[in-house]
N, C-alpha and C positions, 0 to 999 in steps of 0.2 A: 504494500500500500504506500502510495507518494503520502510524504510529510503534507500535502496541501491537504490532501481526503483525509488526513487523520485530521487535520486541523478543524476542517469543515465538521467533523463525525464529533470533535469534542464540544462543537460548537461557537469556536474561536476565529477570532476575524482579525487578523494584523493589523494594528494603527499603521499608518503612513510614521514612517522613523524620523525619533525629534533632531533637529540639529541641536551642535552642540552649544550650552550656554557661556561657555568661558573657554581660554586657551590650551586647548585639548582637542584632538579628532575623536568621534567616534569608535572607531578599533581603529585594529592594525593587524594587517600580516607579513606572518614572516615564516618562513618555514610547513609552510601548508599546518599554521596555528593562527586562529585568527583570536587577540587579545582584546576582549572587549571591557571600554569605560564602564564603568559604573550608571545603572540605572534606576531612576528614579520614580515615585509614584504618580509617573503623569498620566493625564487622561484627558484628550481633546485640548491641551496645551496649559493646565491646567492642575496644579497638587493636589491632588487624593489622598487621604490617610493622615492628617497630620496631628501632632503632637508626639509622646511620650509613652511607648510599655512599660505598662509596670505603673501607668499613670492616668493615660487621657483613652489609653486604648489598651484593647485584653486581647490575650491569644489567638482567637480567631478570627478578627479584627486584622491584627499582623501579618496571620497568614496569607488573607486576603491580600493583604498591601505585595507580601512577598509575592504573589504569585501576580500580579499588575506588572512587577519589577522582570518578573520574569517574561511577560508576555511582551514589553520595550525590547529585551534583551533578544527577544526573538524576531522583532521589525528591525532592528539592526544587524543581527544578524543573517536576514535573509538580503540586505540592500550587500554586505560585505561577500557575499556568495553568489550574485549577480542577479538574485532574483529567484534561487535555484536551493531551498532547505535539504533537497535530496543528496546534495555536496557533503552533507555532515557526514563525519566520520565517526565522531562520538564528542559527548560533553563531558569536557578535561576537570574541571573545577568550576565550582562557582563560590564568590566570596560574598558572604550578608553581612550587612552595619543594620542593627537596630540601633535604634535613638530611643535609649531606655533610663530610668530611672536607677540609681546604683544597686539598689535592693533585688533588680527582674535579675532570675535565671535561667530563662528558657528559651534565650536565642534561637537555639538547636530548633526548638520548636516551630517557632515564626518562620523560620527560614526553611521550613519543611515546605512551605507553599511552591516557592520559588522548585527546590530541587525536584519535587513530587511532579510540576508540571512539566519538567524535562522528562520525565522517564516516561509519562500517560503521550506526551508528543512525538518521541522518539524510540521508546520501548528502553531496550540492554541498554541501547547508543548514549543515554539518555543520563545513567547510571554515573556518576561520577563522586571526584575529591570533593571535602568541601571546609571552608570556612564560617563560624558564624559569630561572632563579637559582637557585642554590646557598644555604643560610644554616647558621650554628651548630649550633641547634634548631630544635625544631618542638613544638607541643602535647603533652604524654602521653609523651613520645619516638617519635612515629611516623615514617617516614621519609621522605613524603611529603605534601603539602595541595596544593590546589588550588582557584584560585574561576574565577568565570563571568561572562560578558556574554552577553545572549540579548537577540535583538528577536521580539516575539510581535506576533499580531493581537489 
């Protein structure tokens, strides 16, 4: 099954991919790895999710946010693959920042959104490293970001 029909099957529609806000591209390849920025909770050009876990928003609130962050991560990755999700070769890592309260411990958790939606889009390929940290802030006040490692053909 093409990565489109899966997408179409989970009921997923690609935003148009945001340009970048500050001095930074998008990704980068190098090495048949395409290294992707950090993504944020936009939606129609617009922050979703904001504030605080642990504070202004609960688990599955976050997850939510995570898996927004994930769905960017995959309009940029489809414009860095030329249009063509079938290039993936597998998803290498993905890193989570929650914007949490010093007390939240369930990163892990939040960032289940984000990783869970690579494997339902891409199956095994999907399966990857991963990071999930807690920080201060985050951009905008969102409550979540996320970036990428991908190996394509």
């Amino acid at each position: 099954m093409s990565i489109e029909a899966r997408l179409a099957e989970l009921g997923l529609t690609l935003p148009e991919a945001a340009a970048p806000v500050g001095a930074y591209v998008p990704w980068v390849i190098e090495n048949g790895l395409v290294v992707m920025s950090g993504q944020i909770t936009m939606r129609d050009g617009a922050p979703q999710y904001l504030g605080k876990l642990g504070q202004d928003i609960d688990i599955e609130t976050g997850q939510a946010a995570a898996r927004l962050c994930a769905i960017n991560l995959l309009s940029q990755l489809k414009v860095a693959c030329g249009g063509d999700l079938n290039r993936v070769r597998q998803v290498v890592r993905l890193g989570g920042f929650v914007n949490c309260i010093p007390e939240f411990i369930a990163h892990a958790q939040v960032i289940n959104g984000a990783s869970e939606l690579m494997v339902d889009v891409f199956g095994d390929k999907g399966r990857h490293a991963r990071a999930a940290v807690g920080c201060a802030s985050l951009p905008l006040g969102v409550s979540v970001e996320v970036e990428g490692l991908f190996a394509i053909d």
